[in-house]
N, C-alpha and C positions, 0 to 999 in steps of 0.2 A: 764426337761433335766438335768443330772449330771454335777455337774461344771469340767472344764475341771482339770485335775491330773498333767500337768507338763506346767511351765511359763518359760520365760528369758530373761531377761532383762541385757542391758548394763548401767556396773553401772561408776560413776566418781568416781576420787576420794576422795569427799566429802558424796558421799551416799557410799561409802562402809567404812568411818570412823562411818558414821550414823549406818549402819547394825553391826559390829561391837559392838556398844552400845545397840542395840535392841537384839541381841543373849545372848548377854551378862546377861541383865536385865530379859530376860525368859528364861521358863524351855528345853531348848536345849542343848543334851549330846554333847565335841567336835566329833568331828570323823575326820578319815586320811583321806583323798584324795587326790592322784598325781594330780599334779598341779594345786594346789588351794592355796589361802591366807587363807583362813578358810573356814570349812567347819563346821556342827552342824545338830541335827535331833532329833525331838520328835515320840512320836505315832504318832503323826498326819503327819509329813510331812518331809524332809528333805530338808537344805538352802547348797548351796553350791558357792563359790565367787572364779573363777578360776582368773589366774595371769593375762589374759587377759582384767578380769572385768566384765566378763561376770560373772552375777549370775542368778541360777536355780536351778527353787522353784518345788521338786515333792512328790507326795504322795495326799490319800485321803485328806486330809486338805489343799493342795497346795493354793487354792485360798482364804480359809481364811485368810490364812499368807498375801498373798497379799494383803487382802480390809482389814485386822487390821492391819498389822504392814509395811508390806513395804510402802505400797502406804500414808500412815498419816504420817509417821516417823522415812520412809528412804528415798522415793523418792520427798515428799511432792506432789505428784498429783496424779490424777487418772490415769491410764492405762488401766484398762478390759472396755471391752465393756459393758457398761451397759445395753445397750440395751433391752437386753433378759426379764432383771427387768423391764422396764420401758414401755418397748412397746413388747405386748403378740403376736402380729403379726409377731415378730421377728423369733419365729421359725412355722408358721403357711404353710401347706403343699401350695406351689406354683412352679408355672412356671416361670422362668425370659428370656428374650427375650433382643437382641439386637445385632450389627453390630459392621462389621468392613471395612473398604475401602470406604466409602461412598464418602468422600474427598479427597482419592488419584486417580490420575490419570490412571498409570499401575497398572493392578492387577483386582481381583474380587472385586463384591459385595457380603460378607460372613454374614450371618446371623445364629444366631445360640439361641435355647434354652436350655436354663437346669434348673434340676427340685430338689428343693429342700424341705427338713419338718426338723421334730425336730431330727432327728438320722444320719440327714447331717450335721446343722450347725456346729458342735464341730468339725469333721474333715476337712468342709471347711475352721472354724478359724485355723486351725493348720495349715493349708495350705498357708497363708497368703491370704487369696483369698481376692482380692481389685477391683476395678474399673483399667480396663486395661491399660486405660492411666494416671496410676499412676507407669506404670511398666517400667521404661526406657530402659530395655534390651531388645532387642530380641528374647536372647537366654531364659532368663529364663520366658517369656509370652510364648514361646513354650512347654518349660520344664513344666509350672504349668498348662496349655491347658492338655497334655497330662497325668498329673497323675488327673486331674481334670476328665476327660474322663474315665480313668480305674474306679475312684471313684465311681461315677455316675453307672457305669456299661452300661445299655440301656439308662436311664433317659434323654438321651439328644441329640440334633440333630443340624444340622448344613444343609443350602441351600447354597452353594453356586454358584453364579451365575458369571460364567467365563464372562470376555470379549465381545467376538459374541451374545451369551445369552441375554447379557444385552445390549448389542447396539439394538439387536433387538426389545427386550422389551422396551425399551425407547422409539425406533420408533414408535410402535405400542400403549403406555402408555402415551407418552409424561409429564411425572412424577417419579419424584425419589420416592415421597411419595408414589404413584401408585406401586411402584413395592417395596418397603420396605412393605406395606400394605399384599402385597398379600405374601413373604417370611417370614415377622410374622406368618400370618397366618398357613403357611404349616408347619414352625418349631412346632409352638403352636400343631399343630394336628397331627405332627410324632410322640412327647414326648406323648400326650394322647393316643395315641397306643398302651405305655406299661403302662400307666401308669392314666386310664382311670378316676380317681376316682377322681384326682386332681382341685380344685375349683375353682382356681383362678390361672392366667397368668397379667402379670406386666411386662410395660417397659416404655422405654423414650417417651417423647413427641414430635414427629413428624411431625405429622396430624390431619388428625380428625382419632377416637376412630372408627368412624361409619364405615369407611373404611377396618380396616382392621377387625370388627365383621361383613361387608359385603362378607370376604373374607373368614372365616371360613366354614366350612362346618360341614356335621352332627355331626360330633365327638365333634367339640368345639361350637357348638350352644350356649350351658348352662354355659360356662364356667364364670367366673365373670371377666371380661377385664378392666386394671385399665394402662390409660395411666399416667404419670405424669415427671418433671422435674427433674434432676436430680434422676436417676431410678436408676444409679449404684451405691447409695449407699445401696440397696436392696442387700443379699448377694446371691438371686439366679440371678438376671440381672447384678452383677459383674460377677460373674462365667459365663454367659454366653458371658459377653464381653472380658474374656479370652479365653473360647475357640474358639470365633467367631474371636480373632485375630488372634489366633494359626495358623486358618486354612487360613485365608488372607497372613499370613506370609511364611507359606506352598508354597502358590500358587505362592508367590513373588520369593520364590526361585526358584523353579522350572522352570519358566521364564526365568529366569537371566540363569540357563544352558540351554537353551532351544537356546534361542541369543545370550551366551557365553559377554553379557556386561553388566555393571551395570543399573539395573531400579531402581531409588531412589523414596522412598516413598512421598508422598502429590503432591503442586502442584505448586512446587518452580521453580526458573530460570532454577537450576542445573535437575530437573524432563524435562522441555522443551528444553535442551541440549541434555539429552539422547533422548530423543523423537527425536529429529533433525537426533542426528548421525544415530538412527534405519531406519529413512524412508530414510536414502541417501542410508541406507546398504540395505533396503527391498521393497524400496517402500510405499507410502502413505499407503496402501491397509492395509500396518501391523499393522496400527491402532486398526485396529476392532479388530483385534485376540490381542493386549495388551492393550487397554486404553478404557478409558470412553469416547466415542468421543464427545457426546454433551455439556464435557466442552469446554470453550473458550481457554482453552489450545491448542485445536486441531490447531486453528486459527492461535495461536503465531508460533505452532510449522511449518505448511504448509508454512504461511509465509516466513519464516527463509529458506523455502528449495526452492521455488520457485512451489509447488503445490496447488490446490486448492481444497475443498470437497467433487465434482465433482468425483474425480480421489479415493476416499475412497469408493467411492460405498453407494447404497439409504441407509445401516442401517447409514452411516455414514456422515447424513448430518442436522438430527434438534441438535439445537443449547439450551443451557440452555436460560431458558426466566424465568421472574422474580417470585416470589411467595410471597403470603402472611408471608408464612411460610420461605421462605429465604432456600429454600429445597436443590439448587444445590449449588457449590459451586468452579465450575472449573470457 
Protein backbone atom coordinates (compact mmCIF):
# COMPACT_ATOMS: atom_id res chain seq x y z
CA UNK A 1 0.00 0.00 0.00
CA UNK A 2 1.37 3.76 -0.84
CA UNK A 3 2.21 5.74 2.18
CA UNK A 4 -0.13 8.21 2.63
CA UNK A 5 0.85 12.07 0.69
CA UNK A 6 -0.36 14.61 3.15
CA UNK A 7 0.19 14.72 7.45
CA UNK A 8 -0.50 17.35 10.34
CA UNK A 9 0.46 17.91 13.03
CA UNK A 10 0.21 20.45 15.99
CA UNK A 11 3.20 21.77 16.80
CA UNK A 12 4.54 23.87 20.25
CA UNK A 13 6.38 26.08 20.50
CA UNK A 14 9.48 24.12 21.20
CA UNK A 15 9.03 21.73 18.09
CA UNK A 16 8.64 24.51 15.83
CA UNK A 17 12.00 26.16 17.06
CA UNK A 18 13.24 22.33 16.49
CA UNK A 19 11.64 22.40 12.82
CA UNK A 20 13.11 25.48 12.14
CA UNK A 21 16.74 24.01 12.75
CA UNK A 22 15.79 20.81 10.82
CA UNK A 23 14.82 22.94 7.43
CA UNK A 24 17.31 24.83 7.97
CA UNK A 25 20.25 22.06 8.02
CA UNK A 26 18.40 20.33 4.78
CA UNK A 27 18.00 20.78 1.35
CA UNK A 28 14.65 22.80 1.37
CA UNK A 29 14.01 25.91 -1.09
CA UNK A 30 12.01 28.82 1.38
CA UNK A 31 8.66 29.40 -0.25
CA UNK A 32 5.75 32.19 0.61
CA UNK A 33 2.79 31.02 2.20
CA UNK A 34 -0.16 33.22 3.58
CA UNK A 35 -0.30 32.65 7.02
CA UNK A 36 2.50 30.63 7.80
CA UNK A 37 5.80 31.14 10.10
CA UNK A 38 7.77 29.28 7.41
CA UNK A 39 7.18 27.50 4.94
CA UNK A 40 9.99 25.21 2.68
CA UNK A 41 9.79 22.32 0.01
CA UNK A 42 11.97 19.90 -1.90
CA UNK A 43 11.37 17.30 -4.81
CA UNK A 44 10.19 15.35 -2.51
CA UNK A 45 7.77 17.07 -0.43
CA UNK A 46 6.61 20.34 1.00
CA UNK A 47 6.82 21.52 5.25
CA UNK A 48 4.56 24.20 5.94
CA UNK A 49 4.18 25.75 9.92
CA UNK A 50 1.12 27.94 9.81
CA UNK A 51 0.61 30.80 12.64
CA UNK A 52 -1.58 28.66 14.27
CA UNK A 53 1.07 25.69 14.71
CA UNK A 54 -0.40 23.72 12.83
CA UNK A 55 2.19 21.98 10.50
CA UNK A 56 1.59 20.07 7.09
CA UNK A 57 3.94 17.67 5.66
CA UNK A 58 2.58 16.98 1.69
CA UNK A 59 4.04 15.49 -1.35
CA UNK A 60 5.34 11.90 -2.52
CA UNK A 61 8.07 11.95 0.26
CA UNK A 62 5.49 13.43 2.96
CA UNK A 63 6.15 10.41 5.24
CA UNK A 64 9.72 10.13 4.78
CA UNK A 65 10.04 13.53 6.22
CA UNK A 66 7.99 12.30 8.95
CA UNK A 67 9.85 8.97 10.12
CA UNK A 68 13.43 10.97 9.34
CA UNK A 69 13.10 14.21 10.42
CA UNK A 70 10.08 15.35 12.14
CA UNK A 71 9.42 12.53 14.34
CA UNK A 72 13.53 11.96 15.60
CA UNK A 73 14.16 15.64 15.68
CA UNK A 74 11.37 17.85 15.83
CA UNK A 75 8.70 16.07 17.72
CA UNK A 76 10.90 13.53 19.46
CA UNK A 77 8.27 10.58 19.15
CA UNK A 78 6.49 8.55 17.06
CA UNK A 79 3.18 9.47 15.48
CA UNK A 80 2.36 7.07 12.17
CA UNK A 81 0.87 4.15 12.66
CA UNK A 82 3.19 1.52 12.45
CA UNK A 83 1.22 -0.95 12.15
CA UNK A 84 0.93 -1.67 8.57
CA UNK A 85 4.97 -2.35 9.02
CA UNK A 86 4.76 -4.37 11.78
CA UNK A 87 1.79 -6.49 11.60
CA UNK A 88 0.79 -7.58 7.60
CA UNK A 89 -2.83 -8.32 8.86
CA UNK A 90 -3.22 -4.64 9.05
CA UNK A 91 -4.32 -4.19 5.69
CA UNK A 92 -5.57 -7.90 5.09
CA UNK A 93 -9.23 -7.90 3.27
CA UNK A 94 -11.81 -8.17 6.38
CA UNK A 95 -15.18 -7.83 7.76
CA UNK A 96 -15.41 -5.86 11.14
CA UNK A 97 -18.49 -6.16 13.27
CA UNK A 98 -19.95 -4.53 16.35
CA UNK A 99 -22.69 -2.43 18.40
CA UNK A 100 -24.13 0.27 19.66
CA UNK A 101 -26.92 0.74 22.42
CA UNK A 102 -26.44 -2.51 24.05
CA UNK A 103 -26.19 -0.47 27.62
CA UNK A 104 -28.53 2.17 26.98
CA UNK A 105 -31.70 1.95 28.04
CA UNK A 106 -33.87 4.21 25.35
CA UNK A 107 -33.18 3.48 21.90
CA UNK A 108 -32.18 0.40 19.70
CA UNK A 109 -29.90 -2.37 19.44
CA UNK A 110 -27.74 -1.13 16.31
CA UNK A 111 -25.42 -3.56 14.86
CA UNK A 112 -23.41 -2.96 12.07
CA UNK A 113 -20.56 -4.25 9.78
CA UNK A 114 -18.00 -2.93 7.36
CA UNK A 115 -15.65 -4.15 5.24
CA UNK A 116 -12.38 -3.19 4.88
CA UNK A 117 -8.53 -4.32 2.48
CA UNK A 118 -5.57 -2.56 1.44
CA UNK A 119 -7.22 0.39 -0.95
CA UNK A 120 -9.60 1.36 2.34
CA UNK A 121 -7.13 1.70 5.16
CA UNK A 122 -5.30 5.07 3.79
CA UNK A 123 -8.77 6.80 3.50
CA UNK A 124 -10.12 5.38 6.61
CA UNK A 125 -6.79 6.87 8.35
CA UNK A 126 -7.44 10.10 6.81
CA UNK A 127 -10.66 9.92 8.14
CA UNK A 128 -9.64 9.64 11.66
CA UNK A 129 -11.61 6.44 12.03
CA UNK A 130 -11.05 5.27 15.88
CA UNK A 131 -13.07 3.13 18.24
CA UNK A 132 -16.47 5.09 18.69
CA UNK A 133 -16.08 5.69 22.19
CA UNK A 134 -13.14 7.56 21.67
CA UNK A 135 -15.50 9.98 19.83
CA UNK A 136 -17.00 12.37 22.50
CA UNK A 137 -19.29 14.30 20.15
CA UNK A 138 -22.30 13.32 18.78
CA UNK A 139 -22.25 15.44 16.16
CA UNK A 140 -19.15 14.39 14.64
CA UNK A 141 -19.68 10.16 15.23
CA UNK A 142 -22.68 10.95 12.89
CA UNK A 143 -20.72 13.13 10.62
CA UNK A 144 -17.74 10.25 10.32
CA UNK A 145 -20.80 7.38 10.24
CA UNK A 146 -21.89 9.04 7.35
CA UNK A 147 -18.93 9.83 5.04
CA UNK A 148 -17.79 6.44 6.39
CA UNK A 149 -20.81 4.92 4.55
CA UNK A 150 -20.54 6.92 1.20
CA UNK A 151 -16.75 5.61 1.53
CA UNK A 152 -17.63 2.07 1.86
CA UNK A 153 -20.06 2.58 -0.90
CA UNK A 154 -22.34 -1.15 -0.39
CA UNK A 155 -19.51 -2.79 1.75
CA UNK A 156 -21.43 -2.26 4.69
CA UNK A 157 -24.62 -2.95 6.77
CA UNK A 158 -26.31 -2.07 9.65
CA UNK A 159 -29.44 -4.34 11.74
CA UNK A 160 -30.93 -2.56 13.66
CA UNK A 161 -33.12 -3.73 16.10
CA UNK A 162 -35.91 -1.01 17.35
CA UNK A 163 -37.30 -1.33 20.74
CA UNK A 164 -40.67 -3.76 20.21
CA UNK A 165 -38.11 -5.90 18.02
CA UNK A 166 -36.11 -6.48 20.75
CA UNK A 167 -38.28 -6.71 23.66
CA UNK A 168 -39.59 -9.44 21.63
CA UNK A 169 -36.66 -11.09 21.04
CA UNK A 170 -35.45 -11.12 24.47
CA UNK A 171 -38.73 -12.73 25.33
CA UNK A 172 -38.35 -15.28 23.12
CA UNK A 173 -34.12 -15.45 23.47
CA UNK A 174 -33.90 -14.71 26.92
CA UNK A 175 -30.17 -13.45 26.02
CA UNK A 176 -28.54 -10.33 24.86
CA UNK A 177 -25.71 -12.57 23.72
CA UNK A 178 -28.49 -14.61 21.90
CA UNK A 179 -29.60 -11.87 19.94
CA UNK A 180 -26.07 -9.95 19.43
CA UNK A 181 -25.24 -13.57 17.96
CA UNK A 182 -27.65 -13.74 15.68
CA UNK A 183 -27.32 -9.49 14.35
CA UNK A 184 -23.45 -10.41 13.81
CA UNK A 185 -24.36 -12.85 12.03
CA UNK A 186 -26.98 -11.12 9.47
CA UNK A 187 -24.66 -8.10 9.33
CA UNK A 188 -21.69 -10.51 8.48
CA UNK A 189 -23.89 -11.97 5.59
CA UNK A 190 -25.57 -8.65 4.06
CA UNK A 191 -21.69 -7.16 3.56
CA UNK A 192 -20.97 -10.97 1.82
CA UNK A 193 -23.65 -10.20 -0.58
CA UNK A 194 -21.45 -7.69 -2.21
CA UNK A 195 -18.78 -8.61 -1.30
CA UNK A 196 -18.59 -12.46 -1.35
CA UNK A 197 -14.91 -13.25 -1.63
CA UNK A 198 -13.99 -11.73 1.65
CA UNK A 199 -12.11 -14.33 4.31
CA UNK A 200 -12.32 -13.22 7.30
CA UNK A 201 -15.06 -11.28 9.86
CA UNK A 202 -13.68 -9.89 13.30
CA UNK A 203 -15.20 -8.54 16.46
CA UNK A 204 -15.53 -8.06 20.14
CA UNK A 205 -15.71 -10.80 22.62
CA UNK A 206 -19.09 -11.31 23.78
CA UNK A 207 -19.91 -14.86 23.78
CA UNK A 208 -19.19 -17.82 22.60
CA UNK A 209 -17.71 -17.84 18.85
CA UNK A 210 -19.95 -21.12 18.37
CA UNK A 211 -22.87 -18.93 18.62
CA UNK A 212 -22.92 -16.70 16.28
CA UNK A 213 -20.90 -19.25 13.41
CA UNK A 214 -24.36 -21.21 14.50
CA UNK A 215 -26.09 -18.32 13.18
CA UNK A 216 -24.59 -17.79 9.95
CA UNK A 217 -25.96 -19.26 7.11
CA UNK A 218 -24.66 -20.45 3.63
CA UNK A 219 -23.18 -17.35 2.52
CA UNK A 220 -20.80 -17.10 5.60
CA UNK A 221 -20.39 -20.79 6.50
CA UNK A 222 -16.52 -20.48 5.19
CA UNK A 223 -15.93 -17.55 6.49
CA UNK A 224 -12.91 -17.45 9.12
CA UNK A 225 -14.75 -15.93 12.41
CA UNK A 226 -12.15 -14.37 15.01
CA UNK A 227 -13.68 -13.27 18.20
CA UNK A 228 -11.30 -11.42 20.51
CA UNK A 229 -10.98 -8.41 23.23
CA UNK A 230 -10.61 -5.23 22.49
CA UNK A 231 -11.71 -5.61 18.57
CA UNK A 232 -11.96 -1.83 18.07
CA UNK A 233 -8.72 -1.38 17.66
CA UNK A 234 -9.08 -3.48 14.23
CA UNK A 235 -9.67 -0.45 11.81
CA UNK A 236 -12.56 -2.27 10.04
CA UNK A 237 -14.46 -3.09 13.84
CA UNK A 238 -13.71 0.62 14.61
CA UNK A 239 -15.41 1.76 11.43
CA UNK A 240 -18.12 -0.37 12.21
CA UNK A 241 -18.64 0.93 15.66
CA UNK A 242 -18.91 4.31 14.00
CA UNK A 243 -21.39 3.54 12.01
CA UNK A 244 -23.16 1.17 14.26
CA UNK A 245 -23.35 4.49 16.51
CA UNK A 246 -24.25 6.67 13.79
CA UNK A 247 -27.34 4.81 13.31
CA UNK A 248 -28.18 4.33 17.37
CA UNK A 249 -27.77 7.97 17.46
CA UNK A 250 -30.28 8.40 14.39
CA UNK A 251 -32.68 6.50 16.04
CA UNK A 252 -32.13 8.45 19.48
CA UNK A 253 -33.06 11.38 17.82
CA UNK A 254 -35.80 10.49 16.19
CA UNK A 255 -37.44 9.47 19.39
CA UNK A 256 -36.81 12.51 21.23
CA UNK A 257 -39.24 14.33 18.33
CA UNK A 258 -41.40 11.57 18.14
CA UNK A 259 -42.09 12.36 22.34
CA UNK A 260 -41.09 15.91 21.76
CA UNK A 261 -38.64 15.38 25.51
CA UNK A 262 -35.32 14.52 26.25
CA UNK A 263 -34.25 10.55 26.31
CA UNK A 264 -30.58 10.65 27.70
CA UNK A 265 -28.30 8.09 26.80
CA UNK A 266 -27.16 4.83 29.19
CA UNK A 267 -28.64 3.97 32.28
CA UNK A 268 -28.21 6.78 34.79
CA UNK A 269 -30.59 8.44 37.56
CA UNK A 270 -31.26 11.31 34.89
CA UNK A 271 -32.15 8.11 32.03
CA UNK A 272 -34.85 6.84 34.84
CA UNK A 273 -36.34 10.43 35.30
CA UNK A 274 -37.20 10.74 31.85
CA UNK A 275 -38.47 7.23 31.85
CA UNK A 276 -40.60 8.29 34.86
CA UNK A 277 -41.92 11.53 33.34
CA UNK A 278 -42.72 9.36 29.71
CA UNK A 279 -44.97 6.75 31.49
CA UNK A 280 -46.96 9.45 33.56
CA UNK A 281 -47.25 11.25 29.98
CA UNK A 282 -48.02 7.58 28.01
CA UNK A 283 -48.43 5.14 30.20
CA UNK A 284 -46.32 2.11 31.20
CA UNK A 285 -47.05 0.32 27.84
CA UNK A 286 -44.46 3.14 26.30
CA UNK A 287 -41.81 1.12 27.50
CA UNK A 288 -41.77 -1.39 24.87
CA UNK A 289 -41.87 1.04 21.89
CA UNK A 290 -38.69 2.99 23.74
CA UNK A 291 -36.58 0.97 26.20
CA UNK A 292 -34.85 -2.26 26.79
CA UNK A 293 -37.38 -3.44 29.31
CA UNK A 294 -35.49 -6.43 30.64
CA UNK A 295 -33.17 -3.96 32.34
CA UNK A 296 -33.81 -3.48 36.07
CA UNK A 297 -34.30 0.09 35.05
CA UNK A 298 -37.68 -0.82 34.13
CA UNK A 299 -38.26 -1.77 37.97
CA UNK A 300 -36.71 1.83 39.24
CA UNK A 301 -38.67 3.56 36.75
CA UNK A 302 -42.56 1.56 37.48
CA UNK A 303 -41.65 2.00 40.88
CA UNK A 304 -41.36 5.74 40.95
CA UNK A 305 -44.67 5.89 39.07
CA UNK A 306 -46.74 3.56 40.96
CA UNK A 307 -47.04 0.60 38.12
CA UNK A 308 -45.96 -2.70 37.87
CA UNK A 309 -44.79 -5.01 34.70
CA UNK A 310 -47.88 -6.57 34.57
CA UNK A 311 -49.34 -3.27 33.02
CA UNK A 312 -46.15 -3.29 30.01
CA UNK A 313 -47.54 -6.16 28.55
CA UNK A 314 -45.83 -10.24 28.16
CA UNK A 315 -42.77 -8.74 25.86
CA UNK A 316 -42.38 -6.72 28.86
CA UNK A 317 -41.89 -8.75 31.70
CA UNK A 318 -38.47 -11.09 31.85
CA UNK A 319 -36.06 -9.29 33.79
CA UNK A 320 -31.95 -9.41 33.19
CA UNK A 321 -30.59 -12.56 35.23
CA UNK A 322 -27.01 -12.91 35.67
CA UNK A 323 -24.34 -14.37 33.19
CA UNK A 324 -21.21 -15.88 32.90
CA UNK A 325 -20.39 -13.27 30.59
CA UNK A 326 -21.87 -10.30 32.53
CA UNK A 327 -23.90 -9.70 29.22
CA UNK A 328 -26.79 -7.41 30.49
CA UNK A 329 -26.35 -4.41 32.01
CA UNK A 330 -29.47 -2.36 32.97
Amino acid sequence: MPDRTSYTFALKADEQDRLRVALAAGNYEPVQVPYSLLAARNSACSVTLYTSGKCVVQGKGAADFVRFVLEPTVLLRAELDYKRELDPEHTRARIGVDESGKGDFFGPLVIAAAYADESLIAPMEELNVRDSKRITSDTVAMEMGEKLRRLLGKRWSVVAIGPEAYNRLYRSMRSVNAILAWGHARAIENVLAVQPDCPLAISDQFGSEKDVRNALMKRGRKIELIQRHRAESDLAVAAASIIAREGFLRALLQMKQTFNMGLPKGASEAVKTAAAELVRREGPAVLLRTAKCHFRTTDAVLAATGNARSEIGPDGIPVSRPSKWREEKG
